[in-house]
C-alpha positions in Angstrom: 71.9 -139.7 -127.6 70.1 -137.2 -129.7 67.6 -138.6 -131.7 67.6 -137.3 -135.3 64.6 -136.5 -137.3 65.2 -137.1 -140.7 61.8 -136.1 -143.2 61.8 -138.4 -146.1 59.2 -135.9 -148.0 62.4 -133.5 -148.4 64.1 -135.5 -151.1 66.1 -133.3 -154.3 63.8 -132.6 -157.2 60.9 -131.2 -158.5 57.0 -132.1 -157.7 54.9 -132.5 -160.7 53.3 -129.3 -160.4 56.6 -127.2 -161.0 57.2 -129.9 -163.6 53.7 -128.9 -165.5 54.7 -124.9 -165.0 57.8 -125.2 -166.5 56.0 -127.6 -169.9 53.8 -124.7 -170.2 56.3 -121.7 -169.7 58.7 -123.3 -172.5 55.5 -124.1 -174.7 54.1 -120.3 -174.6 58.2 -119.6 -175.6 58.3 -121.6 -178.4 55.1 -120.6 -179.8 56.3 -116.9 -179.4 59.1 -117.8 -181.2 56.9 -119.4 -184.1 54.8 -116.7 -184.1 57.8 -114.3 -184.0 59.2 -116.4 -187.5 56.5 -116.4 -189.3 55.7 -113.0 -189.3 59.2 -112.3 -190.4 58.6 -114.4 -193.4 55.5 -112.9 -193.8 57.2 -109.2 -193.7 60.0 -110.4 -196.3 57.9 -112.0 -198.8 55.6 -108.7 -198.5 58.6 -106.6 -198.9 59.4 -108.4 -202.0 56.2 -107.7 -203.9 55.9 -104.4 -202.8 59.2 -103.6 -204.6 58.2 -105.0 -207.5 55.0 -103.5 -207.9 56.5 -99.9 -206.9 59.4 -100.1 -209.9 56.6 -101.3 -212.2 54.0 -98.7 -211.3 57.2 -95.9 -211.7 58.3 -97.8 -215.2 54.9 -97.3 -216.6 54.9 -93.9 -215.1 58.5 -93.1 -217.0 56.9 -94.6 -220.1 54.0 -92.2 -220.2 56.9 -89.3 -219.8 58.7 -90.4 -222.9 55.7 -90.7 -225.1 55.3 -87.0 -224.8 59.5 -86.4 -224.9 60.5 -88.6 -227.6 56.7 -88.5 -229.4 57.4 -92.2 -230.5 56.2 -94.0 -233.7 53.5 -96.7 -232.7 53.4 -99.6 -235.4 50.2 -100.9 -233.8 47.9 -98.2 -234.2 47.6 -95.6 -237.1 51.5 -95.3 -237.9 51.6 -91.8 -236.2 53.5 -90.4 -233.6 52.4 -91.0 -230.2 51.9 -87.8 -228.6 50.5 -85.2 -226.1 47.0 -85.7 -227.7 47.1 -89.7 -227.5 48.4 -89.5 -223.7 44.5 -90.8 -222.6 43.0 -93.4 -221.3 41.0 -95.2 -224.0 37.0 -94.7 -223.2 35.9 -94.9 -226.5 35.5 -91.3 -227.5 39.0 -90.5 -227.3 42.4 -91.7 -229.3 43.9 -92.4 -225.9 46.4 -95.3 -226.1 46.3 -96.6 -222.5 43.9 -99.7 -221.4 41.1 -98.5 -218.7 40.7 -100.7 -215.6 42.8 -103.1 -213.7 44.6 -105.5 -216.0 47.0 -107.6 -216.0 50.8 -107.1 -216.0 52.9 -109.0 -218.5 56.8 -109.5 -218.9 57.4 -108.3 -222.2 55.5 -104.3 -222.9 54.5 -105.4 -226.3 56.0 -104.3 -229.7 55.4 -100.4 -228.8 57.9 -100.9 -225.8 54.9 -99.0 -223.9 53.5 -100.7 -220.6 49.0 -100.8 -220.4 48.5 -100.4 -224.5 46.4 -103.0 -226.5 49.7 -105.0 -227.1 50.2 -106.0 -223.5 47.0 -104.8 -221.3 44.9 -108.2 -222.6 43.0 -109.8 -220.7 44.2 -112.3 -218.4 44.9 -116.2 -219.5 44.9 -114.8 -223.3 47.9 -113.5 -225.8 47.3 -109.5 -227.1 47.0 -109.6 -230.7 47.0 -106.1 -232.3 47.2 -106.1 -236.0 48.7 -109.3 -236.3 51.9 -108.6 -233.6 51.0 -111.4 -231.3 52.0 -111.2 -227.5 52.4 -114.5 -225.7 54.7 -113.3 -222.5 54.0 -114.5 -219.3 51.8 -112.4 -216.9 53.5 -111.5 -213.9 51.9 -113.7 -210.8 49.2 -111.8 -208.8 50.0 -108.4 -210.3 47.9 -106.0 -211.8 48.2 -102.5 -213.0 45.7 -99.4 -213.8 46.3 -96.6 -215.1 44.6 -93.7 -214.9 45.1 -90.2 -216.5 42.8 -86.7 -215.7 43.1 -83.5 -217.8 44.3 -80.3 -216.4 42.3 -77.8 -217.8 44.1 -73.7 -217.6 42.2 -71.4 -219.8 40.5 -73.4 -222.0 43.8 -75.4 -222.9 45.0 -78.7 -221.5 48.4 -77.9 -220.6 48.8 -80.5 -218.1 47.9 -84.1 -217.3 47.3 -85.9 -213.9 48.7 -89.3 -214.5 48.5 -92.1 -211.9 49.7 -95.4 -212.3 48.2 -98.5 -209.5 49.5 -101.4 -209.0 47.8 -104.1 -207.1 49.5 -107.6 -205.5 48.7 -110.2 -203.3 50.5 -111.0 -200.3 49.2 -114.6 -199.4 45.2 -113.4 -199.1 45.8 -110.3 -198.7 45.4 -107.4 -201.6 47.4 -104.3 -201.4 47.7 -101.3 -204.2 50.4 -99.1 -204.4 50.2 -96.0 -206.4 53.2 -93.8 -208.1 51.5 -90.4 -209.8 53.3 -87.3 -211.2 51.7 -84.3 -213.1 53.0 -84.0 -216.7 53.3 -81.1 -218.6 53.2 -80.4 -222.3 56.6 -79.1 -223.1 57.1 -76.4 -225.6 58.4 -77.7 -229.0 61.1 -76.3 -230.6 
């Protein structure tokens, strides 16, 4: 008779050790996975704001192009037209219209329909109030805007204007800018 020699330590299933490898393998997947998520909300809500700062940045840009096309009447300041000569940034020795600096960005442009003027370039947590029009919108969350606006000098004569419009957001703690900028040329009037 042949003796048979069975091994009791061969019995199905798996030792401890490939029981721990595997725990670990599945963990580093599923924190991959996390990881891989959150970065993908991250990305979206990012995306968001960015779009919304870039159309608000070129919105202010197209307001500064319809001041000098239309020459609109401002009710806020001296009842004139707003024109080629009051396309500036305020620094005091100038008529320039536009607000200097970052400030804050509110829903509603003010009674001159014209984004980063004294009607809606306040500062932030107060209302603009420019010769009694009062303006109580909301500020836009974490957005800010600055404009800024350089001369182009040709022969003594300022025929064209550098205009660059910033706008900065928050994505969680972290600040971007995004900037939209055009040269502007005064047009010939007929």
């Amino acid at each position: 008779m042949i003796s048979k020699n069975i091994n009791k330590n061969n019995a199905a299933g798996f030792s401890l050790i490939e029981t721990v490898i595997a725990l670990v393998l599945m963990t580093i997947g599923i924190f991959a996975a996390l990881s891989a998520i959150s970065f993908a909300l991250f990305s979206i809500q990012e995306s968001e704001k960015k779009t919304i700062a870039k159309e608000n940045a070129r919105s202010t840009l197209e307001s500064v192009f319809s001041i000098r096309d239309l020459e609109l009447f401002d009710p806020n300041a001296t009842g004139g037209p707003l024109n080629w000569d009051t396309l500036a940034v305020d620094d005091g020795s100038n008529d320039g219209i536009f607000k200097s600096g970052w400030n804050p960005v509110r829903e509603d442009p003010g009674a001159d329909g014209i984004a980063g003027t004294n009607d809606d370039a306040c500062s932030s947590g107060t209302n603009c109030t420019v010769n009694g029009y009062v303006n109580s919108s909301k500020e836009i969350k974490d957005l800010e805007r600055k404009i800024e606006i350089t001369d182009i000098s040709q022969n003594g004569n300022v025929r064209k204007k550098y205009v660059s419009v910033s706008v900065r957001y928050m994505v969680n703690r972290t600040q971007r800018i995004i900037t939209e900028s055009s040269i502007l040329a005064n047009l010939p009037v007929e």
